[in-house]
Structures are given as structure tokens and as C-alpha cells.
C-alpha positions as CSV (number, residue, x, y, z in Angstrom):
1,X,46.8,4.4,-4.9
2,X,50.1,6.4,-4.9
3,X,48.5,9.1,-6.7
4,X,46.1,9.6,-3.7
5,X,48.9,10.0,-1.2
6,X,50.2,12.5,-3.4
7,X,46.8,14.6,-3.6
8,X,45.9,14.2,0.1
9,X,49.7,15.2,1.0
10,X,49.2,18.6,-1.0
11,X,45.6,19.7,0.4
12,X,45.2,22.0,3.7
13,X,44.6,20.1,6.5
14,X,41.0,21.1,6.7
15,X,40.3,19.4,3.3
16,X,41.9,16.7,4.3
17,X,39.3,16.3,7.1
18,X,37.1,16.4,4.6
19,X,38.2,14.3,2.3
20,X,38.5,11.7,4.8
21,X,35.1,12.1,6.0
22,X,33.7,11.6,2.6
23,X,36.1,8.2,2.3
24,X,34.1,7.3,5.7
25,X,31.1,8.0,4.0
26,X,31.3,5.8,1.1
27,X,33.3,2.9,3.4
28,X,29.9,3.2,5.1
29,X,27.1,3.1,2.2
30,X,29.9,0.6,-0.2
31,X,30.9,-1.4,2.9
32,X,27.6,-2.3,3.7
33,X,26.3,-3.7,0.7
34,X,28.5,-7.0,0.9
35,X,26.8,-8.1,3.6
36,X,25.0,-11.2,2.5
37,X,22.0,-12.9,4.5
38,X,19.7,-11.5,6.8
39,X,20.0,-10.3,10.7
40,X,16.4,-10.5,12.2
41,X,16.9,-7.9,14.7
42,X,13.3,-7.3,14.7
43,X,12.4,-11.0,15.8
44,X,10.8,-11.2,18.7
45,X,9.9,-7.9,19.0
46,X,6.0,-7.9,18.4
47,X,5.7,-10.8,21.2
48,X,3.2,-8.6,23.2
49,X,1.0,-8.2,20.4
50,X,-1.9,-10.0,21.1
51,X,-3.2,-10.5,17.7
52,X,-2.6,-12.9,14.8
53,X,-0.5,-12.5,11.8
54,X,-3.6,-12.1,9.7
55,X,-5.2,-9.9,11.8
56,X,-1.8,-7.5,12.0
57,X,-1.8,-7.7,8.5
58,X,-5.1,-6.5,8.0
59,X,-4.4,-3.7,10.2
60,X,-1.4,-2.8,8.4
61,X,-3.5,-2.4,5.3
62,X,-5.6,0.0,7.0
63,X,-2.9,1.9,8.1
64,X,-1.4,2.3,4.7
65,X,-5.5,3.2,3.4
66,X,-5.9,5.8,6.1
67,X,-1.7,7.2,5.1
68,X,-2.8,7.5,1.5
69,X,-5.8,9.4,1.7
């Protein structure tokens, strides 16, 4: 780790700004892969749908049909 201090002490202050943004970057797609388990944030949210599973499924399949041709 010291020898990062040293290289981010020598760049211009504009690549530093980069350089951090890039650690940001990686914090971000790293960081969120030890996550474990699932959120359901979508649950709930097809409660006005006034159809059954089956039948949204279905529908589904015809909109991937009608995306593919």
C-alpha cells in the first residue's frame, strides 16, 4: 500500500482526480459483488396486473417472439 501513496503523491492533481475516480469505479463494480442474498425490490410491484402468473408468462413469451423477429 505504501507504494501507492508514493505514486499518487507524484501525479498532477488532475490525474489524481482520475485515478481516484477509477478506485471509485472498481469500489463500485468489486464492492458490490459480496453482497449475498437477494433484495426483492420489485415485489409488489405488478399488484395492479390483473392477470395470473401463467397468463403473464405467456405474454412474456410473446413479447420475446415478437423482439426476435
Amino acid at each position: 500500500m505504501e507504494d501507492i501513496e508514493k505514486i499518487f503523491t507524484k501525479l498532477p492533481p488532475e490525474a489524481r482526480k482520475e485515478l481516484l475516480d477509477y478506485a471509485e469505479f472498481l469500489l463500485a463494480k468489486y464492492g458490490a459483488r459480496k453482497r449475498k442474498g437477494f433484495s426483492f425490490t420489485w415485489a409488489g410491484k405488478l399488484k395492479d396486473v390483473k392477470m395470473t402468473s401463467v397468463e403473464l408468462q405467456h405474454r412474456a413469451l410473446e413479447w420475446r417472439s415478437d423482439v426476435s423477429d
